[in-house]
C-alpha positions in Angstrom: -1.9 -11.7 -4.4 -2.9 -9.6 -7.5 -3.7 -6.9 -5.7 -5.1 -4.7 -8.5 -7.5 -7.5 -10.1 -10.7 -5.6 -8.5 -11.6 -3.8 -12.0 -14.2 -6.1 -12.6 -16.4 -3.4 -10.6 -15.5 -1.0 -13.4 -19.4 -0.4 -14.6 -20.4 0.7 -11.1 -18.2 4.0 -11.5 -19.3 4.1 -15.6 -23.1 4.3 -14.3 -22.2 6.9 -11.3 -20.5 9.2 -13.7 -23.1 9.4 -16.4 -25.2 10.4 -13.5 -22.5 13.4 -12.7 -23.6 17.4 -14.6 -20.8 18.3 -17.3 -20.0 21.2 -15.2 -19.0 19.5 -11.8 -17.5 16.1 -14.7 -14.7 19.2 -16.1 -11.4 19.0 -14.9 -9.9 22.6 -14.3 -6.9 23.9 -15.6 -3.3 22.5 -14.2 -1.8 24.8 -11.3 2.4 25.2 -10.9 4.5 22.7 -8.9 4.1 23.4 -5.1 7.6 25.2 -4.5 7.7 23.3 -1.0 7.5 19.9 -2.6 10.3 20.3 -5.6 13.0 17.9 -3.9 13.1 14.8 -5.0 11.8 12.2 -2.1 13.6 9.4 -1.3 10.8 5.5 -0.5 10.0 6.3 2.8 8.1 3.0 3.5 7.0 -0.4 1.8 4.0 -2.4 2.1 4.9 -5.6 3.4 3.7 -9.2 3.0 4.0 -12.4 5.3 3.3 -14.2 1.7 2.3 -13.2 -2.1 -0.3 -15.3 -4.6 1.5 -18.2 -6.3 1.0 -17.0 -9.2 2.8 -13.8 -8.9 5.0 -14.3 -5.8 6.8 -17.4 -7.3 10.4 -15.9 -6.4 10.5 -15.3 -2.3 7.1 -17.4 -1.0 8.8 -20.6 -0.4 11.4 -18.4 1.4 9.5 -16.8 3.5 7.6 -19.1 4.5 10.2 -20.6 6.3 11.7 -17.4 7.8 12.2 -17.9 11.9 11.7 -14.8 14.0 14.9 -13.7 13.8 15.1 -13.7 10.4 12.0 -11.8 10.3 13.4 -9.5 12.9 16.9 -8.5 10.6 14.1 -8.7 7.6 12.4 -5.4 9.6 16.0 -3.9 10.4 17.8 -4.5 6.6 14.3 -2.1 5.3 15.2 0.7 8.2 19.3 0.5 7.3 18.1 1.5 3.8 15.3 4.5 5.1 12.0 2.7 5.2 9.8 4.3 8.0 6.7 3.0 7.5 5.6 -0.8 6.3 1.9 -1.3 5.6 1.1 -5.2 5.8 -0.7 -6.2 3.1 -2.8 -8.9 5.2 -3.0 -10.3 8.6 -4.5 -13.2 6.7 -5.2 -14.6 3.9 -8.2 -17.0 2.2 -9.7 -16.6 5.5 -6.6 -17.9 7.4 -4.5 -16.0 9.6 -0.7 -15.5 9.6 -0.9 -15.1 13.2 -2.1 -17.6 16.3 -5.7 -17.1 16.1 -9.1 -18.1 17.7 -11.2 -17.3 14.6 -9.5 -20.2 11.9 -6.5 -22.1 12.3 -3.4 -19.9 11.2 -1.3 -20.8 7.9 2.1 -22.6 8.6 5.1 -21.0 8.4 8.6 -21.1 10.2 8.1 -18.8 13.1 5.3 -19.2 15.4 3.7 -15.6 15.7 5.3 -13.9 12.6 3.2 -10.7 13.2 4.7 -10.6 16.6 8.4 -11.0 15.6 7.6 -7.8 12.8 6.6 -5.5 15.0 8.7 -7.0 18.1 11.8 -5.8 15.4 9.9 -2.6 13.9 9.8 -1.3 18.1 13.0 -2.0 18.3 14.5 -0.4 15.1 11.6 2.8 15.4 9.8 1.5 12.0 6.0 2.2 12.1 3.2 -0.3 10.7 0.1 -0.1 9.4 -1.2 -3.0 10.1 -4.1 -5.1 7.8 -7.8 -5.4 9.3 -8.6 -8.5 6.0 -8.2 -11.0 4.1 -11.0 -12.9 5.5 -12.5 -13.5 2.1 -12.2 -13.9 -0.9 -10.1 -11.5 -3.2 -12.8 -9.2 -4.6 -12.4 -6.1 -3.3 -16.0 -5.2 -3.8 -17.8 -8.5 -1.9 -15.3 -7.9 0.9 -16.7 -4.2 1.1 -20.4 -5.3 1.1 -20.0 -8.7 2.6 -21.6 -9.1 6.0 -19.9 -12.4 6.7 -16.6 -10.9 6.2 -17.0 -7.7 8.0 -18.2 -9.5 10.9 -14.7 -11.5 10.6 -12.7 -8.4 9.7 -14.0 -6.5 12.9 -13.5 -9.8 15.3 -10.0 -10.1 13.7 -9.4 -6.7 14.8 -10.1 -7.0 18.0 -8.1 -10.1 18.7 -5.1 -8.5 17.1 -5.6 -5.2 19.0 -5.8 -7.1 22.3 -2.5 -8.9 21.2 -0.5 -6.2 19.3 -1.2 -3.3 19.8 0.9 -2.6 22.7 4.0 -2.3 20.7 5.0 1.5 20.1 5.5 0.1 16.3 1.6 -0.1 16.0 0.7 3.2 14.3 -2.1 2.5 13.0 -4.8 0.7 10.5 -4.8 -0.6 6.7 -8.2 -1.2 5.2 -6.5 -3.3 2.2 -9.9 -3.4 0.1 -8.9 -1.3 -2.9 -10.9 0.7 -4.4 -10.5 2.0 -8.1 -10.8 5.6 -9.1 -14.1 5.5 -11.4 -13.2 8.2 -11.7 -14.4 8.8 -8.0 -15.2 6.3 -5.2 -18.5 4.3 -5.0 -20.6 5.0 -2.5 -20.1 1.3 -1.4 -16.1 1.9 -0.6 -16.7 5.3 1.5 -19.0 3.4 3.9 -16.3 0.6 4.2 -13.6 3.2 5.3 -15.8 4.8 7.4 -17.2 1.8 9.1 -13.6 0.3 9.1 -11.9 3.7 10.9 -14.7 4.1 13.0 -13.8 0.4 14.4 -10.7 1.2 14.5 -10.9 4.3 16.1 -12.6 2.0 19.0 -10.0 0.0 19.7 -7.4 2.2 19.1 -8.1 6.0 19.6 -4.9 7.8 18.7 -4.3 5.2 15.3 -3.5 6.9 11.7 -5.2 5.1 9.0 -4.2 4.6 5.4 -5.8 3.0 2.4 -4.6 2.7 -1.3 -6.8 2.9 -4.5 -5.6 2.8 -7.8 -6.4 3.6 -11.3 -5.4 7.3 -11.1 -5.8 7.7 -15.1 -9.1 8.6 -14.0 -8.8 11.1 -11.2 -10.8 14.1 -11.3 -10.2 17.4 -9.5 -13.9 18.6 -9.3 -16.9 18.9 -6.6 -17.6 15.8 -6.6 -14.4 14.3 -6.0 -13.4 17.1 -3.6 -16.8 16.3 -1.3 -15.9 12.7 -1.5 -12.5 13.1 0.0 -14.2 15.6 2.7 -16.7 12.7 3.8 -14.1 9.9 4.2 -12.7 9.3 8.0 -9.3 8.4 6.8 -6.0 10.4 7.2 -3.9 8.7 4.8 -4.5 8.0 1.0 -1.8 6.1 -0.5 -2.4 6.3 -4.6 -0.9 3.4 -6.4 1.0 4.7 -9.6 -0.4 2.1 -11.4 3.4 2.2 -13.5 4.2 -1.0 -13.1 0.8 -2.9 -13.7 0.5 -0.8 -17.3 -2.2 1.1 -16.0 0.1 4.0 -15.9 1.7 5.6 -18.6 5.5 6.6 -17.2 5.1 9.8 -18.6 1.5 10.7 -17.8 1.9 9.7 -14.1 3.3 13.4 -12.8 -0.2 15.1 -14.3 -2.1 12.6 -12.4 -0.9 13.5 -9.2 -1.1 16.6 -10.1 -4.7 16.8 -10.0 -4.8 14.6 -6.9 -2.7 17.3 -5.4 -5.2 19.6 -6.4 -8.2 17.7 -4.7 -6.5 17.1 -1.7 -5.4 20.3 -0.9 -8.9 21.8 -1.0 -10.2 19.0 0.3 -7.9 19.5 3.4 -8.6 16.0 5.0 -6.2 13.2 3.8 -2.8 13.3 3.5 -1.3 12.7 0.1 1.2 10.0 -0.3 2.1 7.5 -3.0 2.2 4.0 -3.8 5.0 3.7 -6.1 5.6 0.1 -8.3 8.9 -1.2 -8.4 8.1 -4.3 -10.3 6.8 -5.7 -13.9 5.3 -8.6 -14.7 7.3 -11.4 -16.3 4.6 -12.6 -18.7 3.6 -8.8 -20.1 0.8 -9.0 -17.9 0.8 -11.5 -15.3 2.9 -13.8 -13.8 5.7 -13.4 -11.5 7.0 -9.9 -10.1 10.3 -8.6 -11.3 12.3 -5.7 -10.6 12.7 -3.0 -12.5 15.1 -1.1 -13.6 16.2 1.9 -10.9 18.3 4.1 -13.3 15.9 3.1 -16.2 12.5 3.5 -14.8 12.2 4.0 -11.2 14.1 7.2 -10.4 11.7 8.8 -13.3 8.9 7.9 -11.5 10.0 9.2 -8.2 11.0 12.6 -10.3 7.4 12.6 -11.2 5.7 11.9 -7.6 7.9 14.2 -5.3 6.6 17.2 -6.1 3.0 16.5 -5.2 2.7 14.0 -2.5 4.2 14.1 1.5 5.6 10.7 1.2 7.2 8.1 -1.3 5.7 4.4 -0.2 6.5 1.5 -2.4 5.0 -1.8 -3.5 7.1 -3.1 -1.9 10.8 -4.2 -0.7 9.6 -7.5 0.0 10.9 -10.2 -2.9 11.6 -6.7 -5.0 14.3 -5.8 -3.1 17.3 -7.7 -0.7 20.6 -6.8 0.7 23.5 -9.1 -0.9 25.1 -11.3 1.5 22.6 -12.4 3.9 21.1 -15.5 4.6 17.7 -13.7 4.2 17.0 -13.5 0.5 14.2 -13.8 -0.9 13.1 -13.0 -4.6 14.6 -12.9 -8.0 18.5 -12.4 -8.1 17.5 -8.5 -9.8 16.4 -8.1 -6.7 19.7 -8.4 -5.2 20.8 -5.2 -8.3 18.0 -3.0 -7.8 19.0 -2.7 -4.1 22.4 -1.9 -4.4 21.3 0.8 -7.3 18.8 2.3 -5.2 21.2 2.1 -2.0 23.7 4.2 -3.7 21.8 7.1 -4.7 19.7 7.1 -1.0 23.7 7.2 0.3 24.1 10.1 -1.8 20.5 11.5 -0.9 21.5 11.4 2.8 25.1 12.6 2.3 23.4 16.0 0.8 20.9 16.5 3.4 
């Protein structure tokens, strides 16, 4: 699914920043690179998707939707063999249908009967830990999910059927409230109370669960008041900013001063952990169409130079139809795919040899 096409909200953030003084608007001056965070920091973790939009997921959906459980399972245990410690599913359903077996709407088909059960089933097994989605149980506007009262009712029901059925497994860490929101250059009002009504759910049904979300547009992020208050009022311990690189939202070169600030925010703020969202795709058509890999040498080492220094961990959107091992019976994306993991496997060999 395009999971950045939420900027037809733009105007809300336009109208709430006109409303900001110039004095809490100004950015302040850039501080030095934390000398604790100068090594460069391998992908610790991918989100993860049981199936992408046609339009943009052309290369690996047919595939997996025919994956069996144990395919699945050495899916889970080819992302630990090459580091991943975290996946953060992208849904536990999708138009309103769930991947999993379900009383709320019959569940999509695919080739293994409880495909949420076989991930984690292989994440306990391997020591991976999820994040697991609370949506898609409407449609794909961020925004009307946020607001909707129809789909929150749905969202919370779903997640207390998939606590009751999943959360036993040690692999259950905690929460994804997948509802983007985009930097405007600070959070409507309307996405704060979703994250806080979402963790507080969560919270619920899980007490000791870590929750992450993942906005976007970081061009705009301001280290001031405001922004710093905002990230004091939000219940959630994990902010996961998309790099916004490979949907051309990002400048490559610009993305290091961006975190920068973040960094800034955060660490005054002293709530939410700082972690990254890092692109490894491009769009075949420009601007739309199907996901490709990029380059590692080319592009994606340069934008891991430019996140380490400011954020606790490296996720990345995402292994799934981006990356695959050669040689297995479990591929599923464009052959690149098969080129960017062996490029990126031999420098995290080299990574772990210097450790």
């Amino acid at each position: 699914m395009r999971r950045r096409d939420f900027i037809k909200y733009l105007g809300l953030g336009g109208v709430a920043m006109l409303a900001m003084p110039q004095s809490i608007r100004a950015n302040s001056s850039a501080v030095a690179v934390p000398s604790s965070c100068k090594k460069l920091k391998p992908i610790s973790g991918s989100w993860f998707e049981f199936r992408h939009s046609a339009s943009e997921g052309g290369n690996w959906n047919k595939a997996l939707t025919h994956f069996t459980a144990d395919q699945w399972r050495r899916k889970i245990f080819e992302m630990r063999e090459i580091g991943m410690e975290y996946l953060v599913m992208m849904g536990v359903a999708l138009d309103g249908k769930p991947f999993y077996p379900s009383q709320i709407a019959p569940q999509i088909p695919m080739g293994c009967e409880d495909p949420l059960e076989a991930v984690l089933a292989a994440a306990d097994e391997c020591g991976i830990k999820f994040f697991v989605s609370n949506d898609f149980w409407g449609e794909l506007d961020a925004y009307t999910m946020m607001i909707d009262k129809g789909v929150q009712k749905l969202r919370f029901r779903s997640m207390e059927e998939v606590a009751q059925k999943y959360s036993h497994h040690e692999s259950f860490y905690g929460w994804y409230f997948p509802n983007e929101a985009q930097l405007q250059p600070y959070f409507i009002d309307e996405c704060v109370k979703y994250v806080n009504d979402c963790a507080d759910f969560a919270q619920r049904l899980t007490p000791n669960c870590v929750n992450l979300i993942a906005p976007y547009f970081i061009k705009e992020a301001r280290f001031d008041e405001y922004f710093v208050r905002q990230l004091e009022k939000m219940n959630i311990d994990i902010i996961a900013y998309q790099d916004g690189v490979g949907v051309n939202h990002t400048a490559l070169e610009d993305s290091a001063r961006f975190y920068e600030i973040l960094y800034k925010a955060h660490e005054k703020a002293s709530r939410a952990r700082l972690w990254a969202d890092m692109e490894l795709f491009y769009f075949e058509d420009g601007d739309g169409g199907n996901l490709l890999p990029a380059d590692f040498n080319k592009r994606i080492i340069r934008q891991m130079e430019n996140i380490s220094p400011f954020v606790d961990k490296i996720l990345c959107y995402q292994y799934i139809g981006i990356m695959n091992k050669p040689g297995t019976d479990i591929i599923a994306g464009h052959p690149d795919s098969l080129r960017l993991y062996e490029q990126y496997s031999a420098w995290y060999n080299q990574y772990k040899n210097k450790k």
